[in-house]
N, C-alpha and C positions, 0 to 999 in steps of 0.2 A: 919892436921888430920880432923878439919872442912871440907876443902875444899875434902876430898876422899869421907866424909860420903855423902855432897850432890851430889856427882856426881852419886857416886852408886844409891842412890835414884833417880835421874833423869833416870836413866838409866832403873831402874825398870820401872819407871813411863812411859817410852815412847816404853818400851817392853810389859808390859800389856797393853798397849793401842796398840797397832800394833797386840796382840794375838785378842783384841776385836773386831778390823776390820775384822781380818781374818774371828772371830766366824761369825761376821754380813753379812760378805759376803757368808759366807756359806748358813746358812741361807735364805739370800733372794733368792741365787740361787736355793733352796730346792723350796722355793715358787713359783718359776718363778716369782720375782717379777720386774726384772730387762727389762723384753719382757712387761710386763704391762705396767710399768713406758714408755715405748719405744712407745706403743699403745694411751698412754694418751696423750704423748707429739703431736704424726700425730691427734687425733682429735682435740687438742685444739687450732691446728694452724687456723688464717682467714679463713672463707670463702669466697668463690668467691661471688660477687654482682648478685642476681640475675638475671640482667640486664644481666651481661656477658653471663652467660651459659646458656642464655633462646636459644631457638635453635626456629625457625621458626616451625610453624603449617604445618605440612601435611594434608591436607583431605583425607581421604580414605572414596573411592569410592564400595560401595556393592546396587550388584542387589538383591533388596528388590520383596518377592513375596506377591502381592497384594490379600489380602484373596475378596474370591468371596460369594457370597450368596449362600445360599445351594439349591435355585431354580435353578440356572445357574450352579451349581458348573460342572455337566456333559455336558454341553455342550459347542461344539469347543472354544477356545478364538478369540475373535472380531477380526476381521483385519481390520487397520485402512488406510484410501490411500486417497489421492489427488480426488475429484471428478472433473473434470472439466465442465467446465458451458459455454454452446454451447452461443455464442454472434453473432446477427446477424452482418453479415460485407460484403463489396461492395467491391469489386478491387480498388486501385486506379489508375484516370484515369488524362492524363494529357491534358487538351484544349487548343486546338491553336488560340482560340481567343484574339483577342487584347487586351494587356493592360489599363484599362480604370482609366482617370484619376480623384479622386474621389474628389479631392477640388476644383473642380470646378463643381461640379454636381449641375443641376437647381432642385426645388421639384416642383411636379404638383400643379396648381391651384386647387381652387374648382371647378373650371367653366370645365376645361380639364380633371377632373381625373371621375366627373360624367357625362361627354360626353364619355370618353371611356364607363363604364360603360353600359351606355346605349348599346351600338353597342355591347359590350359583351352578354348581356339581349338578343337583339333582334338575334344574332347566337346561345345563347340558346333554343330559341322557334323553330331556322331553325332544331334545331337537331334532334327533337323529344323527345320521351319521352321512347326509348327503353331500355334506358343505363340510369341509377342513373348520376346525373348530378349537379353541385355548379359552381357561377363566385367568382373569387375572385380579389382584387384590392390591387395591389404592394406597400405595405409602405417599405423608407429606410431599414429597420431592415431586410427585407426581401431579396433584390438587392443590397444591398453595406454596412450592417452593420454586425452582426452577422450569418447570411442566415440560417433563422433558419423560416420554412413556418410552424405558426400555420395552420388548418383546423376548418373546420365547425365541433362542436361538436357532434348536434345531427346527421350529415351525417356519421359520422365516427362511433358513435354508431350503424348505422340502418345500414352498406354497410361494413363496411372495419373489417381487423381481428380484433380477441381479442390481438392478440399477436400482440410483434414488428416482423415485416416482411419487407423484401426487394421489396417497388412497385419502377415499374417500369413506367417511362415517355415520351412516344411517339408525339414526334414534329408532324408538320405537312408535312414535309419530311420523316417521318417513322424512323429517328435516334432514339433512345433508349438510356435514361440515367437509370441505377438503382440508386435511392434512399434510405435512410431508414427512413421506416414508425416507428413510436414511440406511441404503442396504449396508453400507459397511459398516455402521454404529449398530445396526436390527434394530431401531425404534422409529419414535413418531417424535418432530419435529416443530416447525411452525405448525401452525391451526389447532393442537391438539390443546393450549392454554384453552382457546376459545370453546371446544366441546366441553373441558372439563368444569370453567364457570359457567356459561349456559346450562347445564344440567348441575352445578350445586354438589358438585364431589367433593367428598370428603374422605378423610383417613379409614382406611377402614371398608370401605366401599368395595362390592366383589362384582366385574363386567365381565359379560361375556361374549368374546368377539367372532361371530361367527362370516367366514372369510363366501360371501355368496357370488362375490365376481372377481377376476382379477386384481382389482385393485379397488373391491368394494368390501366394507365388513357390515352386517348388522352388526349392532351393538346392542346386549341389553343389561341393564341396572339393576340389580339388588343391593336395596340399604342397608350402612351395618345400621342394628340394633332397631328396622323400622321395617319389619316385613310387611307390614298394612301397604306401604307404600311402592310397593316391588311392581315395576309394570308389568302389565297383564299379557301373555299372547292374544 
């Protein structure tokens, strides 16, 4: 008899409890609280490490318009372009003169370099005085080193351009080498390598430049220590 009564009551016991699930699910389904419950669980999963989902930098690029003054604002916008800058320049030319060997090159004496000297001086005086006229006397740097022919300054101030220009150098043959003159430096430039191994300069050597056109010189040769060989007017 016991044992009916507790069963009945179990039985109650686990039937109102099944009718109270039901109510409670009713319920929350009324609320929607079942899709909430569902929403809270996806946000409170990990998230991903920064690091992972950083996605690389794009730059985007925008043509930016640059505000103008309101003096300028009407008028055209600036065109910007390349100017080029005119450089004087000489053909190059190729000399069939001999290779000359330069470690064994002698340098003038004192005694040889102002003996040419002299004979230079003395076909100065023969030339006259109609044509602007300088001697000059050949150091290595000139003939076999860098071939780079300073000038008399104040000549180049009183006679030759302002500007670099191409003179030109007339042998005593009449061949023609162009050079370039360099008025801010007052020397001779490109082409003058080419005159001075085409004619065989050496240390020592006394020319004389006599200035016959704007940007023309005769030039003439006296060898140190070889006056047999001095060209002839």
């Amino acid at each position: 008899m016991g044992k009916m009564v507790m069963a009945k009551s179990k039985l109650s016991y686990e039937e109102s409890r099944r009718q109270r699930l039901e109510e409670n699910k009713k319920r929350m389904e009324a609320l929607n609280l079942p899709q909430l419950a569902q929403a809270l669980k996806t946000t409170s999963s990990p998230k991903p490490s920064p690091m992972k989902r950083t996605k690389p930098r794009t730059v985007e690029k925008k043509m930016v318009v640059v505000r103008r003054s309101s003096r300028v604002a009407n008028l055209p916008n600036p065109v910007y372009k390349e100017v080029v800058v005119d450089r004087v320049m000489i053909p190059r030319k190729t000399y069939s003169s001999r290779h000359r060997d330069l470690s064994n090159r002698v340098y003038a004496s004192d005694e040889a370099r102002a003996e040419a000297m002299e004979r230079a001086e003395n076909l100065e005086s023969g030339l006259g005085s109609n044509h602007p006229i300088f001697v000059k006397t050949m150091l290595p740097s000139h003939v076999s080193g860098g071939f780079w022919l300073g000038l008399q300054v104040q000549f180049c101030k009183e006679h030759l351009p302002k500007g670099d220009e191409v003179m030109t150098l007339i042998d005593e043959d009449g061949d023609e080498y162009p050079t370039i003159y360099l008025a801010r430096k007052t020397g001779l430039s490109g082409g003058w390598k080419g005159f001075a191994v085409a004619h065989d300069l050496v240390d020592g050597d006394a020319l004389v430049f006599q200035l016959i056109r704007r940007t023309a010189f005769k030039v003439y040769i006296l060898r140190v220590g070889r006056p047999e060989d001095d060209n002839k007017l």
